[in-house]
C-alpha positions in Angstrom: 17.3 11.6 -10.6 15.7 11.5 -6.9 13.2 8.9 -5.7 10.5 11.4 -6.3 10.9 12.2 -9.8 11.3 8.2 -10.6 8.2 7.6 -8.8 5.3 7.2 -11.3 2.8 8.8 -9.2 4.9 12.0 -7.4 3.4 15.0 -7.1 -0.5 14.2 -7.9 -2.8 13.4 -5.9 -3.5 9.5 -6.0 -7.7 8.3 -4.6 -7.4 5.2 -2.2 -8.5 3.2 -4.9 -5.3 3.6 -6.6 -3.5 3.1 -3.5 -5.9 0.0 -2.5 -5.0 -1.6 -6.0 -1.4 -1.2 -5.5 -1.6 -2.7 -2.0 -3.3 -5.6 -3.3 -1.0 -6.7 -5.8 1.8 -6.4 -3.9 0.1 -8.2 -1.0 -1.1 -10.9 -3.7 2.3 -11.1 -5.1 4.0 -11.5 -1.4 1.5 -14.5 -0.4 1.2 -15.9 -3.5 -2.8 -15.2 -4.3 -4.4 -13.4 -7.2 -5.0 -9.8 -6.5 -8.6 -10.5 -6.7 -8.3 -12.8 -3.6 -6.9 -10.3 -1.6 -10.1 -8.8 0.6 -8.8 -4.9 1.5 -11.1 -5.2 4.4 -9.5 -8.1 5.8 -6.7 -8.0 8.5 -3.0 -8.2 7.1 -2.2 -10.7 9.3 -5.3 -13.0 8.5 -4.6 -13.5 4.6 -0.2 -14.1 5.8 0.7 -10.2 5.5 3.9 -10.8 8.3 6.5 -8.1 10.0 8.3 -8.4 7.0 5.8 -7.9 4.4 4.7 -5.4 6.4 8.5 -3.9 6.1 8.2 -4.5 2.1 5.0 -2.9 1.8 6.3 0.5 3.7 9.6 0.3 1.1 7.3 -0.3 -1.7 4.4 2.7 -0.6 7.5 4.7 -0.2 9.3 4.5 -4.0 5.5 4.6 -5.3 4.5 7.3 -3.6 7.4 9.1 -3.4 6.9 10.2 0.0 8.2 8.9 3.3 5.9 6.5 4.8 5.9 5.6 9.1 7.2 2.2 9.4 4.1 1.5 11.8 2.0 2.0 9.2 0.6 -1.6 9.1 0.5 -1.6 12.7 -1.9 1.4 13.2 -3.3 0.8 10.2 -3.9 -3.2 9.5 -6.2 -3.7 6.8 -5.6 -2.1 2.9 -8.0 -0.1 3.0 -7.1 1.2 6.5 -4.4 2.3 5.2 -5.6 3.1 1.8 -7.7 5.4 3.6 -4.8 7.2 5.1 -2.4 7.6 2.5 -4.7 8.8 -0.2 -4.3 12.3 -1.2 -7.0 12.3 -4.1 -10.9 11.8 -4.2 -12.4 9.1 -5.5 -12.9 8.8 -9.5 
């Protein structure tokens, strides 16, 4: 089986909501806050989102998604829903 058929959410379109709830539990999960602390507007590097996180968070976007993911991402993008923004292929619910 091939990344993309394991991936829960290949080949539909996911909303950045989706992608901005996935984002904060793994962010909450890597810095060790609840989800519900994690602000999606706020910088990554401002609530301890680091190089490596940042790394994680590309490797995890990727299996998730199912797609290929830039390794800049948090970089150009550096807030959740910055990058929520970018990588959702849905509209909002």
């Amino acid at each position: 089986m091939s990344q993309v058929e394991e991936s829960p959410v290949a080949g539909r379109n996911v909303t950045s909501d989706e992608v901005t709830e996935f984002l904060r539990a793994r962010v909450a999960t890597m810095v060790g806050l609840p989800a519900a602390d994690v602000d999606p507007t706020a910088p990554l590097p401002s609530i301890g989102v680091d190089s490596v996180h940042a790394m994680e968070l590309v490797a995890d976007l990727e299996e998730w998604l199912g797609i290929e993911v830039p390794d800049q991402l948090a970089w150009s993008y550096p807030t959740i829903a910055l990058i929520s923004g970018q990588l959702a292929t849905g509209s909002p619910a």
